[in-house]
C-alpha positions as CSV (number, residue, x, y, z in Angstrom):
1,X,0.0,0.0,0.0
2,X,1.1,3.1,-0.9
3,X,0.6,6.6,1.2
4,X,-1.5,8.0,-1.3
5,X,-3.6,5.0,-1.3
6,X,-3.8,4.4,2.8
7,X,-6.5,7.1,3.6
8,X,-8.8,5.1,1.2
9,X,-9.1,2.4,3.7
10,X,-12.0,1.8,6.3
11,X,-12.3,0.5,9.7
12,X,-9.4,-1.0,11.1
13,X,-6.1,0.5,10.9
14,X,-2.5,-2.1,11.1
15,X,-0.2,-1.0,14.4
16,X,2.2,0.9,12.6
17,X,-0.5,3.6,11.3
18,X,-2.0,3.5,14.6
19,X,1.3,4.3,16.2
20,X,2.6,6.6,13.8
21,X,-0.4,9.1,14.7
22,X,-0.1,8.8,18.1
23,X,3.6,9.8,17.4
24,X,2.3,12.9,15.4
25,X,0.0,13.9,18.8
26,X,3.2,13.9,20.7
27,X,5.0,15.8,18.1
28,X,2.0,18.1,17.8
29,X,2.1,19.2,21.5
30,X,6.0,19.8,20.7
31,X,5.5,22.4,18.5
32,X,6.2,25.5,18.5
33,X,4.9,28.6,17.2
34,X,7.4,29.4,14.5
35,X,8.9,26.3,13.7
36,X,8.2,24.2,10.1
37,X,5.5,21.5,11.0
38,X,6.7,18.4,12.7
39,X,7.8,15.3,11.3
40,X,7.5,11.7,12.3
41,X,8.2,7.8,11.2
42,X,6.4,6.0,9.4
43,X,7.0,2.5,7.6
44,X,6.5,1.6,4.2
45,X,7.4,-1.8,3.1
46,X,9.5,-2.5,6.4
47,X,11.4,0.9,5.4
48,X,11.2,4.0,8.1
49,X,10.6,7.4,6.3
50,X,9.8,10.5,7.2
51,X,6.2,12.2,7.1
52,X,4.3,15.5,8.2
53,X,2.1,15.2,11.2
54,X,-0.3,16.0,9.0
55,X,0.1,13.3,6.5
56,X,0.1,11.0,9.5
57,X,-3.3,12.5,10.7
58,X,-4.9,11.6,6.7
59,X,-3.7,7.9,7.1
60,X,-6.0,7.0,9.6
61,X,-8.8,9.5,8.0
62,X,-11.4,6.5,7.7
63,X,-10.3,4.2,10.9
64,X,-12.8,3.2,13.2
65,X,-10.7,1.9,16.0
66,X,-10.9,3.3,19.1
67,X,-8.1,5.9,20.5
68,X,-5.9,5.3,23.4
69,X,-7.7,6.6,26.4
70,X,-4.9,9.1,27.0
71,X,-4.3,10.3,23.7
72,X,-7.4,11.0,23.3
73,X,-8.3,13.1,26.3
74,X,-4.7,14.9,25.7
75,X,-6.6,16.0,22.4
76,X,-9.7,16.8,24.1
77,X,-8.8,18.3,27.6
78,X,-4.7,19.8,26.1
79,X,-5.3,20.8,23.4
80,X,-9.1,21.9,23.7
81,X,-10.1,20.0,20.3
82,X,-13.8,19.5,20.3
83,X,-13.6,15.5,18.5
84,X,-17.4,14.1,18.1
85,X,-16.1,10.1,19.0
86,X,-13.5,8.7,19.9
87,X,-12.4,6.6,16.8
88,X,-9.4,7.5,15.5
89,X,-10.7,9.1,12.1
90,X,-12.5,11.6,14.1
91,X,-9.2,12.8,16.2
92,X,-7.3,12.8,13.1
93,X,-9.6,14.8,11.5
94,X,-9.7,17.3,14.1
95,X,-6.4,17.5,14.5
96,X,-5.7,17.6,10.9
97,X,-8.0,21.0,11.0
98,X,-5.7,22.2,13.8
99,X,-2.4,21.6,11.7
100,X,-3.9,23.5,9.1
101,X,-4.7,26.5,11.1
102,X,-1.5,27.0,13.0
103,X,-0.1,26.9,9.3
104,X,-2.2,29.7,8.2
105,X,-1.6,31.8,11.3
């Protein structure tokens, strides 16, 4: 599977993805005002490269697994992101939104 391909897939996301966001919400609360957006692993093919937090955030746009109790309230509670569920696809769409705007700002 390719990255341009991965946000096409539905329900259950493999480890890797799964861990590769919550790498990006670490990075994400990192961040500083200023600073080029954050980067994190990923694997492709059993080879670690390199991606935005907010790529990570579109690879788990569709996943209907359930976030990590703590990641998920870091979002909610930290970071004051207003997420509707607590599947995956919905934090990394709201925190794909949040990317965006610190860009623009």
């Amino acid at each position: 599977m390719t990255i341009q391909n991965a946000r096409l897939r539905h329900g259950h996301a493999p480890g890797h993805v799964r861990e590769t966001f919550c790498s990006a919400i670490d990075a994400f609360f990192e961040w500083e005002p200023g600073e080029p957006e954050p980067m994190v692993e990923y694997e492709i093919n059993y080879e670690s490269q390199r991606i935005s937090i907010s790529r990570a955030c579109t690879l788990l746009w569709n996943c209907t697994d359930i976030m990590p109790g703590l990641d998920f309230q870091r979002l909610r509670d930290d970071a004051q992101l207003e997420m509707k569920m607590n599947t995956y696809a919905a934090c990394a769409r709201v925190m794909h939104a949040a990317i965006l705007a610190r860009k623009q700002a």
